[in-house]
C-alpha atoms as an extended CHARMM CRD file, in Angstrom:
* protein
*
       239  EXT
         1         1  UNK       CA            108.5140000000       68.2500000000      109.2860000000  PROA      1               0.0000000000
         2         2  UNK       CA            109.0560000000       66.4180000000      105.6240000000  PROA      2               0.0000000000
         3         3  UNK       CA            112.0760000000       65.4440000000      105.1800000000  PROA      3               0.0000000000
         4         4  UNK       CA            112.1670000000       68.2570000000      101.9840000000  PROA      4               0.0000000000
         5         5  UNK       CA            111.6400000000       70.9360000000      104.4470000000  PROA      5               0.0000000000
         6         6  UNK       CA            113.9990000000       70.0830000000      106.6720000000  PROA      6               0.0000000000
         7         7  UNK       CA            116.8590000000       69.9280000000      104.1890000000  PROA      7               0.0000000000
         8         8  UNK       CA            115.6960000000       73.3600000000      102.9330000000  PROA      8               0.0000000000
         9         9  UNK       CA            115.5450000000       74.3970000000      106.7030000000  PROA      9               0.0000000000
        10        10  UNK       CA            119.0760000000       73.3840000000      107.0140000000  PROA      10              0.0000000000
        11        11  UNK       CA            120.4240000000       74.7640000000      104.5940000000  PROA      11              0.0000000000
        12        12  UNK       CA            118.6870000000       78.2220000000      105.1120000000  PROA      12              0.0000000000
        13        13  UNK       CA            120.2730000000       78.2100000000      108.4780000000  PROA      13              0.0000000000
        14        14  UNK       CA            124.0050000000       76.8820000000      107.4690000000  PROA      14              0.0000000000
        15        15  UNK       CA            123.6780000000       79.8270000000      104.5790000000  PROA      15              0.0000000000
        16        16  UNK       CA            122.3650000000       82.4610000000      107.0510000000  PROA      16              0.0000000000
        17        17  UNK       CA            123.9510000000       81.9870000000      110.3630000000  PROA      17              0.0000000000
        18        18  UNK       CA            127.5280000000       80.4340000000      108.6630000000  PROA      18              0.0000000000
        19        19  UNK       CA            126.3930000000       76.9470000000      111.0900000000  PROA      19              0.0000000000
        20        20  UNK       CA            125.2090000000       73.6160000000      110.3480000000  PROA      20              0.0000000000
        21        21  UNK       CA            122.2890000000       73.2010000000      112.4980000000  PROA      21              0.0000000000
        22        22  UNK       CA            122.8080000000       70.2580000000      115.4660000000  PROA      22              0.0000000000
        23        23  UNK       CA            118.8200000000       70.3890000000      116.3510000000  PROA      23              0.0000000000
        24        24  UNK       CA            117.2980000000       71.3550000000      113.6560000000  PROA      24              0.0000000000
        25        25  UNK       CA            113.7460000000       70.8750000000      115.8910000000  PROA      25              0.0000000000
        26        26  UNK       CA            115.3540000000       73.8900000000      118.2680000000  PROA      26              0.0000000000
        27        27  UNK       CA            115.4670000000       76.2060000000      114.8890000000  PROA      27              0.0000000000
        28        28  UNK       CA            112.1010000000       75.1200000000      113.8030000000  PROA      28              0.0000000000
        29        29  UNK       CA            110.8600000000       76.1510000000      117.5150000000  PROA      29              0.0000000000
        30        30  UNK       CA            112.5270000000       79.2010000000      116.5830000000  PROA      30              0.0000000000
        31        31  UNK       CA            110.2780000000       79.9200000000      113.5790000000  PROA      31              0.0000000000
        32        32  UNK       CA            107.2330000000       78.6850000000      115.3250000000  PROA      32              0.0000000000
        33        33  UNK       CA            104.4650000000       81.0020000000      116.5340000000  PROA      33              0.0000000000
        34        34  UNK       CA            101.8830000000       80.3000000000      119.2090000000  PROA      34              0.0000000000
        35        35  UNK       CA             98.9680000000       79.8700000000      116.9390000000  PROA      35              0.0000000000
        36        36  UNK       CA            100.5550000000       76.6410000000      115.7710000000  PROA      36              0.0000000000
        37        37  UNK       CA            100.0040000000       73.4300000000      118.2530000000  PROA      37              0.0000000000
        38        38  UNK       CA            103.8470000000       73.3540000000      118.7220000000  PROA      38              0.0000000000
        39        39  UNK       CA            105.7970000000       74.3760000000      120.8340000000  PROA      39              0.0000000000
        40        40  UNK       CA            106.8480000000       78.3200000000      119.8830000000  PROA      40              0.0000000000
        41        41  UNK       CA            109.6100000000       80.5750000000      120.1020000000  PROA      41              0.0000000000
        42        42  UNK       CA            108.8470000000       82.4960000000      122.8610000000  PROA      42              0.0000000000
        43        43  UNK       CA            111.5560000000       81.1660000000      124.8220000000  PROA      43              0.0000000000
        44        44  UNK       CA            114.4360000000       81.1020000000      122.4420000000  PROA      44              0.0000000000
        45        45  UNK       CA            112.5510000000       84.8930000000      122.0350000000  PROA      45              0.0000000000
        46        46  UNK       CA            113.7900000000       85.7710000000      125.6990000000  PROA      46              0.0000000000
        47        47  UNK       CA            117.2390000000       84.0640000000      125.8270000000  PROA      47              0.0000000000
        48        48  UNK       CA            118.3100000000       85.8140000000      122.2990000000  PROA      48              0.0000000000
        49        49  UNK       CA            117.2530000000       89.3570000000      123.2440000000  PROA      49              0.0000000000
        50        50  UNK       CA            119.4020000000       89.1380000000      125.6710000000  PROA      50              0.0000000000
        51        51  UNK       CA            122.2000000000       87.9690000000      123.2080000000  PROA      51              0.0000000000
        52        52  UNK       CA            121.2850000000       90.6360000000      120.8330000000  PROA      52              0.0000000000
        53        53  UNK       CA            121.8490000000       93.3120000000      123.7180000000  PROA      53              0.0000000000
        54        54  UNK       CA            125.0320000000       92.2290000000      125.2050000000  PROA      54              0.0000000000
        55        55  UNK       CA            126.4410000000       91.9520000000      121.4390000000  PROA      55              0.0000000000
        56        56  UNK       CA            124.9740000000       95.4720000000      120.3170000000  PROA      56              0.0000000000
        57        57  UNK       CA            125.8590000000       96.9380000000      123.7240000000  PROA      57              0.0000000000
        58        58  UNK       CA            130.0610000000       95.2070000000      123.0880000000  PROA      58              0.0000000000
        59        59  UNK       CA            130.1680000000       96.4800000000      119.6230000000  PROA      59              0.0000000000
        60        60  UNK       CA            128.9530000000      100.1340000000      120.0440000000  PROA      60              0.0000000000
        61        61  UNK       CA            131.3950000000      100.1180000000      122.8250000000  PROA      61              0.0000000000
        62        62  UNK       CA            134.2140000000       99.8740000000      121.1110000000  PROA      62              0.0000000000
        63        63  UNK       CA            133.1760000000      101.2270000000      117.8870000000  PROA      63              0.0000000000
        64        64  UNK       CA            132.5330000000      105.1520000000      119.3140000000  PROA      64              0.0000000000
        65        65  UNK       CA            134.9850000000      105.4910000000      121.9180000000  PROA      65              0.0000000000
        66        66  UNK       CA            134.4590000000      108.6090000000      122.8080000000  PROA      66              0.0000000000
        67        67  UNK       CA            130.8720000000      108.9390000000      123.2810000000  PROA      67              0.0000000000
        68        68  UNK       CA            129.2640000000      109.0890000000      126.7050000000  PROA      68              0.0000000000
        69        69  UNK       CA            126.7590000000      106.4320000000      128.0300000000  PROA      69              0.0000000000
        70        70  UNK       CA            123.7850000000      108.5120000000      127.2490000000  PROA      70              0.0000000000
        71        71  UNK       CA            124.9320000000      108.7760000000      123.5850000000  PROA      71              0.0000000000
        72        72  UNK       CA            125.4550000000      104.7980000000      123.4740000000  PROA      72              0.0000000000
        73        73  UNK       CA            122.2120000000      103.8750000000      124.7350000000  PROA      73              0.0000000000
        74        74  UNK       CA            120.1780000000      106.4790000000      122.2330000000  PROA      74              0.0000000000
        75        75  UNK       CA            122.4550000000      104.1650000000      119.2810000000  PROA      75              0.0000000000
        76        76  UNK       CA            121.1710000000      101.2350000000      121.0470000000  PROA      76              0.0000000000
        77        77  UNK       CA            118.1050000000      101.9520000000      121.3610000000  PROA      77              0.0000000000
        78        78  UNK       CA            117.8090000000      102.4970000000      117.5610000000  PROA      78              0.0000000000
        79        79  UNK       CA            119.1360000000       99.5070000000      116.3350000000  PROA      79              0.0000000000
        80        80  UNK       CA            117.6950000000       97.0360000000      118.6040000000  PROA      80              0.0000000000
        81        81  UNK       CA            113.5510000000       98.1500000000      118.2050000000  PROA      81              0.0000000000
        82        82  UNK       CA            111.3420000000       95.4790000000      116.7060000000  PROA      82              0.0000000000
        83        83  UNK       CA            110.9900000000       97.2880000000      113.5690000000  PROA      83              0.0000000000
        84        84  UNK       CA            114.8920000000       96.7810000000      112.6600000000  PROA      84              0.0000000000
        85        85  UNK       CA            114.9630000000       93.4020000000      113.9090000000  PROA      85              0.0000000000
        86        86  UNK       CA            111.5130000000       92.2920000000      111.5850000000  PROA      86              0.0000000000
        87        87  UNK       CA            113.5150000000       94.1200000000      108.6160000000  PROA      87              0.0000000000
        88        88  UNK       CA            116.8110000000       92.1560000000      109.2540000000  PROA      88              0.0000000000
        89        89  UNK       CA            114.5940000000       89.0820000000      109.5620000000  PROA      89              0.0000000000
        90        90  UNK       CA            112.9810000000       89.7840000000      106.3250000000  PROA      90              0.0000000000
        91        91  UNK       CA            116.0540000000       90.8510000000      104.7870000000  PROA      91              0.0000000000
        92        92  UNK       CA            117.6380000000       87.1350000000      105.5880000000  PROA      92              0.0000000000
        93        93  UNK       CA            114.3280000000       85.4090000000      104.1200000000  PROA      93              0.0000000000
        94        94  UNK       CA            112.7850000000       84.4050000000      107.5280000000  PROA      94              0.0000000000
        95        95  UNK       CA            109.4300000000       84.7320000000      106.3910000000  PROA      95              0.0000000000
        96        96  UNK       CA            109.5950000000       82.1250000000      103.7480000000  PROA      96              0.0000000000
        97        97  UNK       CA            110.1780000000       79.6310000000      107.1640000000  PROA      97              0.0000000000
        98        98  UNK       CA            107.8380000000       80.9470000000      109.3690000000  PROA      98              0.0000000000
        99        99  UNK       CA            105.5310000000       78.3040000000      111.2260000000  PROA      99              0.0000000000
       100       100  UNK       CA            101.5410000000       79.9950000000      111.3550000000  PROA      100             0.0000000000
       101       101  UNK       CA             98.4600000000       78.8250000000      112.4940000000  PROA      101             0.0000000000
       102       102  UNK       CA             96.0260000000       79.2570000000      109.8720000000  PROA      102             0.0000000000
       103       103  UNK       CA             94.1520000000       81.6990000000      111.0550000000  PROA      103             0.0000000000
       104       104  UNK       CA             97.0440000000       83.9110000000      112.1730000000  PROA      104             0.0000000000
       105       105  UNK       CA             98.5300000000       83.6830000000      108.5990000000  PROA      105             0.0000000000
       106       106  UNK       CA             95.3330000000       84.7300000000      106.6920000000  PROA      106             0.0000000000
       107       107  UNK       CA             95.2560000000       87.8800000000      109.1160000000  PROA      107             0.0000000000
       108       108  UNK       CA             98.1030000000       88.6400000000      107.8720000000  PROA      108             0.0000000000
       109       109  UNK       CA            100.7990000000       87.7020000000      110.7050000000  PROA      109             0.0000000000
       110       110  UNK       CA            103.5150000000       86.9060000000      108.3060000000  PROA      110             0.0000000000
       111       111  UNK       CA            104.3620000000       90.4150000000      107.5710000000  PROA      111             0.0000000000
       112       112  UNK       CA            104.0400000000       91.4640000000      111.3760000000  PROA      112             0.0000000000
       113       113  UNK       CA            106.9440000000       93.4340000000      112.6350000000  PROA      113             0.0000000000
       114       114  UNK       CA            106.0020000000       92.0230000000      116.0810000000  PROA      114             0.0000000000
       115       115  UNK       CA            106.5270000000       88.4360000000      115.2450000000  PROA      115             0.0000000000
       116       116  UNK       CA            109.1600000000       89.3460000000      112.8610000000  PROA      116             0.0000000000
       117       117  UNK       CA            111.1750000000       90.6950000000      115.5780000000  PROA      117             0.0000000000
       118       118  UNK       CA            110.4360000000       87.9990000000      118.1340000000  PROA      118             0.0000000000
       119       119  UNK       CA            111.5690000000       85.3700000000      115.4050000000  PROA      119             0.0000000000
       120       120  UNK       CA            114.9630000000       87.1330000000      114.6370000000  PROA      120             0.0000000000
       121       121  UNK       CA            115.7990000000       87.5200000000      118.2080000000  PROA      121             0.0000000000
       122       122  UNK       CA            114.5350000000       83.5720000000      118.8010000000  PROA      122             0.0000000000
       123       123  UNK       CA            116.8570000000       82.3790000000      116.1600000000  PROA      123             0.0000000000
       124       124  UNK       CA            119.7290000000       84.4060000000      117.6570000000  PROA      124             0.0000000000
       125       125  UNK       CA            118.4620000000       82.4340000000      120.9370000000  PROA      125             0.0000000000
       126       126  UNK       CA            119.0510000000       79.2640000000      119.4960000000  PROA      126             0.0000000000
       127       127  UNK       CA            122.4070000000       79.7930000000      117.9310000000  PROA      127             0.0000000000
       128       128  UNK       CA            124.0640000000       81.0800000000      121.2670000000  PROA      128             0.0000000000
       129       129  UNK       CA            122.8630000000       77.6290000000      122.3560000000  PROA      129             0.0000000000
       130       130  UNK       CA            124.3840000000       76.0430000000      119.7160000000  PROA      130             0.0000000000
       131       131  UNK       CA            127.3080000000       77.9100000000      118.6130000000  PROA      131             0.0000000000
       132       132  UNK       CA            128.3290000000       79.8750000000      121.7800000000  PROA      132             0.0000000000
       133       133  UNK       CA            128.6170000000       83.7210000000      122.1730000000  PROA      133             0.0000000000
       134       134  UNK       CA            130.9330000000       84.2270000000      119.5990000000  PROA      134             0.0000000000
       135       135  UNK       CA            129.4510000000       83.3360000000      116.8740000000  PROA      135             0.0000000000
       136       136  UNK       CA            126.2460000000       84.9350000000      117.8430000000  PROA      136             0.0000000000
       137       137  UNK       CA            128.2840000000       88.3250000000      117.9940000000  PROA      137             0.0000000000
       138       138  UNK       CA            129.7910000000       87.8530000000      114.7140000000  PROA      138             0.0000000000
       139       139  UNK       CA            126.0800000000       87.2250000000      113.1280000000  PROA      139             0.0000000000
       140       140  UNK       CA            124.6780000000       90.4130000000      115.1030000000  PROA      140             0.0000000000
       141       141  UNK       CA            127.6300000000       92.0960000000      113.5840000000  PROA      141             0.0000000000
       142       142  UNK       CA            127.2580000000       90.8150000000      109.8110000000  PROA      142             0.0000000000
       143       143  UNK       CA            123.7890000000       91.4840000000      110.1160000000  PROA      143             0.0000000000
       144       144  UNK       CA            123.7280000000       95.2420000000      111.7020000000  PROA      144             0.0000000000
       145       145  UNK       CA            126.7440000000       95.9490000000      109.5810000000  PROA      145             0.0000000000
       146       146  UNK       CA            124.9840000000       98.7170000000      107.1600000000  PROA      146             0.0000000000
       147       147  UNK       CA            123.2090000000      100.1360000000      110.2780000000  PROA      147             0.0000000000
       148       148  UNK       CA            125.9550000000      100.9840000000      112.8500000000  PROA      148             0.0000000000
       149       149  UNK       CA            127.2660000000      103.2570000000      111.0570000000  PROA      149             0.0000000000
       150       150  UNK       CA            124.4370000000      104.7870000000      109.2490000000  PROA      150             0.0000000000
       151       151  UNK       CA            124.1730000000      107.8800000000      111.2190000000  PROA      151             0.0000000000
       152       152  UNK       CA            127.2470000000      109.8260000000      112.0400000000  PROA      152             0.0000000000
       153       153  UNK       CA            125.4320000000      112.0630000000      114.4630000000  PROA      153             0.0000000000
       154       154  UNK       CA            123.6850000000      110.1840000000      117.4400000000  PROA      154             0.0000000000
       155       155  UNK       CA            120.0720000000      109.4840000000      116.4730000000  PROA      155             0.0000000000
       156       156  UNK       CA            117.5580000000      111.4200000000      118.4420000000  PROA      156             0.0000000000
       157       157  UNK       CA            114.5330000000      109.1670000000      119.5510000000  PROA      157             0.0000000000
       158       158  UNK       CA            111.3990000000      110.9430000000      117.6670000000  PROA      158             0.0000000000
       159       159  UNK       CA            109.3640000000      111.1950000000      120.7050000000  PROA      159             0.0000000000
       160       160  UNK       CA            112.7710000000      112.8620000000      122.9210000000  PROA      160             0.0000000000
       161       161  UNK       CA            113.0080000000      114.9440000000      119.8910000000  PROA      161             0.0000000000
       162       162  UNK       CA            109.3550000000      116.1840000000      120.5070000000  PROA      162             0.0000000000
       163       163  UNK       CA            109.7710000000      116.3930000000      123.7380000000  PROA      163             0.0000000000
       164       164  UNK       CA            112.8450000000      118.9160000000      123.4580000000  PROA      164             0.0000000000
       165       165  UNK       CA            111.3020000000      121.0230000000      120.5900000000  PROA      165             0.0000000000
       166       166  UNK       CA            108.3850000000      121.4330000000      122.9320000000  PROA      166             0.0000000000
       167       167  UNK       CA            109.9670000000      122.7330000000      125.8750000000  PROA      167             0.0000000000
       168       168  UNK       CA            112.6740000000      124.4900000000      123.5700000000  PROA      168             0.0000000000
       169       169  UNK       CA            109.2860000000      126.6510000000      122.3810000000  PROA      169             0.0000000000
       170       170  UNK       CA            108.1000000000      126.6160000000      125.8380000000  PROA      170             0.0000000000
       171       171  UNK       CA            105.0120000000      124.6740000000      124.6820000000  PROA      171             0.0000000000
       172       172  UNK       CA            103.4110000000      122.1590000000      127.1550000000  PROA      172             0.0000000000
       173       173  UNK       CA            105.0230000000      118.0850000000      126.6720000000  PROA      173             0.0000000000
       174       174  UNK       CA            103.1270000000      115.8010000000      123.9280000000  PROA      174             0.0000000000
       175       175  UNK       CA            100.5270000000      114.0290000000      125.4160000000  PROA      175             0.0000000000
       176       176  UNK       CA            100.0770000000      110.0860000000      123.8930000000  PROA      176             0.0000000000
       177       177  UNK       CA             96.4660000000      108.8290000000      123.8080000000  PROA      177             0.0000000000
       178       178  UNK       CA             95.7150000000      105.3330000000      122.5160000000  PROA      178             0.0000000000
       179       179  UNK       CA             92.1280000000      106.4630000000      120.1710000000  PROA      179             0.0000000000
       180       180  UNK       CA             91.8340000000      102.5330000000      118.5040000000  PROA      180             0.0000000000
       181       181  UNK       CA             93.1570000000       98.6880000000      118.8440000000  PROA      181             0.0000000000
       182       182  UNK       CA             91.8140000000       96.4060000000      116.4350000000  PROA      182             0.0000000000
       183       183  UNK       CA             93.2830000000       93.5010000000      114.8550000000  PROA      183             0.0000000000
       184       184  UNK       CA             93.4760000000       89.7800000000      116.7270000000  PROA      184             0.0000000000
       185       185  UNK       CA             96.3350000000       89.3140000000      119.7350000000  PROA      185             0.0000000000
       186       186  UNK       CA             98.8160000000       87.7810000000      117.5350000000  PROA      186             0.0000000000
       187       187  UNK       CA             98.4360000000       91.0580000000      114.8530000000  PROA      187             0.0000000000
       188       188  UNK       CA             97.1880000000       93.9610000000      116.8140000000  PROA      188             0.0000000000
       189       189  UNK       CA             97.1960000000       97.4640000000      115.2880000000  PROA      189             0.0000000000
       190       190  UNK       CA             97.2430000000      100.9530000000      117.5970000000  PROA      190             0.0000000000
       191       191  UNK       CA             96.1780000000      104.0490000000      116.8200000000  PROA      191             0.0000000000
       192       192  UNK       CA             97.6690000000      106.4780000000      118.7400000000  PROA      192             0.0000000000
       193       193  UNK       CA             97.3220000000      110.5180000000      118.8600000000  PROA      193             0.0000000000
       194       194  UNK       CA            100.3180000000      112.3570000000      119.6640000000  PROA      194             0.0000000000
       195       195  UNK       CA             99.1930000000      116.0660000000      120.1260000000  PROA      195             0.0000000000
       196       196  UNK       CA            101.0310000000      119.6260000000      121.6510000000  PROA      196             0.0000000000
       197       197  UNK       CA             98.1940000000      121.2140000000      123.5420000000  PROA      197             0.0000000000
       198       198  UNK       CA             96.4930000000      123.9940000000      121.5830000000  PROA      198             0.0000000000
       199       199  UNK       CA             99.2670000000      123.7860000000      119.0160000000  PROA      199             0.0000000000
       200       200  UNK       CA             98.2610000000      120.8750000000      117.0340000000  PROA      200             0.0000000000
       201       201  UNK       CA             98.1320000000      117.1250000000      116.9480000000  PROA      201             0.0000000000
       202       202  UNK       CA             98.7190000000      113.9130000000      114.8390000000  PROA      202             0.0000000000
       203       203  UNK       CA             97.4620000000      110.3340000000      115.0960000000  PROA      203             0.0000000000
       204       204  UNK       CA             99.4130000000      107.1300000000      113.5870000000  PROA      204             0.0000000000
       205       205  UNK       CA             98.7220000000      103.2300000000      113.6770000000  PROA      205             0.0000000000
       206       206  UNK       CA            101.5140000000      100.5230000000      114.5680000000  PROA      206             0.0000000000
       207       207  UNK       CA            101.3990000000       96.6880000000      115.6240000000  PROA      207             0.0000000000
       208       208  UNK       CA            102.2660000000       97.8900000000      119.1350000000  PROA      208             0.0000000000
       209       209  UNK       CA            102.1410000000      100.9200000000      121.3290000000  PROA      209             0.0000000000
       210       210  UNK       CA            105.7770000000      101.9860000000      121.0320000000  PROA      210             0.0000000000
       211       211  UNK       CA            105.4730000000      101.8960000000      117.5140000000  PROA      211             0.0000000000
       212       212  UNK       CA            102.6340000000      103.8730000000      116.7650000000  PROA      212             0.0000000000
       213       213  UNK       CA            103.7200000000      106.2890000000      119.3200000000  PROA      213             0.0000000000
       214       214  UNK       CA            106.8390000000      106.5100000000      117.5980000000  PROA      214             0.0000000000
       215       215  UNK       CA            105.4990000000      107.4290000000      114.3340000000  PROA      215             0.0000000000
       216       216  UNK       CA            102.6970000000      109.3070000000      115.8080000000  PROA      216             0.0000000000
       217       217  UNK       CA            105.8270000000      111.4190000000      117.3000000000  PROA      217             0.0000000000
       218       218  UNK       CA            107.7020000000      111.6260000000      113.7130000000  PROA      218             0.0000000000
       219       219  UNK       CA            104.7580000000      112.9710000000      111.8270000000  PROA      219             0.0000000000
       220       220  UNK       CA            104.1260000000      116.0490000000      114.9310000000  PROA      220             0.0000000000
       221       221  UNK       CA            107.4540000000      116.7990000000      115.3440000000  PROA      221             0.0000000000
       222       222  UNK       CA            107.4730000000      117.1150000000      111.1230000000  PROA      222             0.0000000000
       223       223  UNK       CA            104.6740000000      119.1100000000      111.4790000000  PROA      223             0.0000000000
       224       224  UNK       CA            105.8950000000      121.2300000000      114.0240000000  PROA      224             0.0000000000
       225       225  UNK       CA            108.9100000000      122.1710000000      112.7560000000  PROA      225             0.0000000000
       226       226  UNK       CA            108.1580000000      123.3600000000      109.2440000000  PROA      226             0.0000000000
       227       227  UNK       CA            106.7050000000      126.4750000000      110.8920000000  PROA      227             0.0000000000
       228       228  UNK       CA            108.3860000000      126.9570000000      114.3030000000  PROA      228             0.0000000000
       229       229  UNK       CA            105.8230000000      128.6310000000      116.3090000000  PROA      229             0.0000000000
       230       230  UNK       CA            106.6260000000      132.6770000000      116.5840000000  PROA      230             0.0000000000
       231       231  UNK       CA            108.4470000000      134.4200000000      119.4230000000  PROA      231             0.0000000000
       232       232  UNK       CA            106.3410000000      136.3490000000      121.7670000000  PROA      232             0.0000000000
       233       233  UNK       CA            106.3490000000      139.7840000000      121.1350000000  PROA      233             0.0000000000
       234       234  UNK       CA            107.9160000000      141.7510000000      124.2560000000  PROA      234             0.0000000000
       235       235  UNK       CA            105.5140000000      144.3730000000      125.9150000000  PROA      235             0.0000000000
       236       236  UNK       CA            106.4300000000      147.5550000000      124.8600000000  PROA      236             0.0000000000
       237       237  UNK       CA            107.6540000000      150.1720000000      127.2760000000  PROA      237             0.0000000000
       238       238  UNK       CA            105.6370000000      152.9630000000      128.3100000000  PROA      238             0.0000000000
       239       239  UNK       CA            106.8420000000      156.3740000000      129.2350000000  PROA      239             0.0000000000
């Protein structure tokens, strides 16, 4: 790395993470992909998910006391998908440090939600290393801060949603089908069709099977539910 980039490296992470950097090569790992021929973040990637768990798992804890353990782990599992973690590491100006190979930056892998998310977790990775649990937690907590709070009620995963408005309307479960996957392995895209069947159906693309399931769930269950589907008529009696 120039000796330019570096500085600008180090300063992005002593601004961003409130630490000055002790291997800066560990946080450039961290921003590495595997199209580059370097080592990547893939490992930093597993250790910081972890990190990221344990801190979101502590701080939901304590912030809704009174909420039982299925109610924590739909919060959870809201704020810790890919898509949140690529728009935090947007958000924080990760992309302007990303390491691509050259072909996985003209296919557009910079704006991947996928790598994104990796990359945000990886960096958390490497700042547990360096800085120790706490200050990890207090980063996860800075970071999330708008988030936690942003629904009062306890978010309903779309496709548990669907699931419950189908059997509410005694209409069969959604059935997922993957219809399309283009794109190269380090930026896929999946098309997905979410349908109700004989009611109606819906198909969405994401850069990985949760995700286009997810919003292939969202646009059904809108669809859905602007015109519930009518009560059956009773037989009438007969004399």
């Amino acid at each position: 790395m120039a000796a330019a980039q570096a500085r600008d490296l180090a300063a992005w992470v002593e601004r961003t993470f409130d630490h000055r950097p002790h291997d800066l090569a560990d946080w450039e790992r961290a921003l590495t992909h595997a199209s580059r021929a370097a080592p990547d973040y893939e490992r930093f990637e597993f250790l910081g998910d972890r990190v990221l768990g344990l801190s979101m798992a502590e701080w939901l804890f304590e912030t809704f006391p009174a909420e039982p353990e299925g109610a924590l782990s739909k919060r959870f599992n809201t704020l810790v998908t890919g898509a949140v973690c690529a728009e935090i590491a947007r958000e924080i100006g990760a992309t302007a440090h990303l390491r691509l190979g050259k072909q996985a930056r003209d296919d557009g892998a910079g704006d991947s939600d996928n790598i994104l998310g990796d990359v945000l977790e990886a960096l958390l990775g490497v700042l547990y290393r360096e800085a120790g649990l706490d200050a990890a937690r207090a980063i996860v907590r800075r970071l999330w801060a708008d988030r936690i709070h942003a629904e009062a009620a306890v978010p309903q995963h779309p496709k548990s949603a669907l699931q419950e408005w189908a059997a509410a309307n005694q209409r069969k479960p959604p059935v997922y089908e993957i219809i399309e996957r283009a794109g190269p392995g380090h930026a896929p895209r999946f098309t997905v069709r979410a349908s109700i069947p004989k009611l109606a159906e819906t198909t969405a693309t994401g850069g990985s099977k949760q995700e286009a399931e997810t919003a292939a769930a969202t646009a059904l269950l809108n669809e859905v539910s602007v015109a519930p589907p009518k009560k059956r008529r009773a037989p009438s009696a007969t004399g």
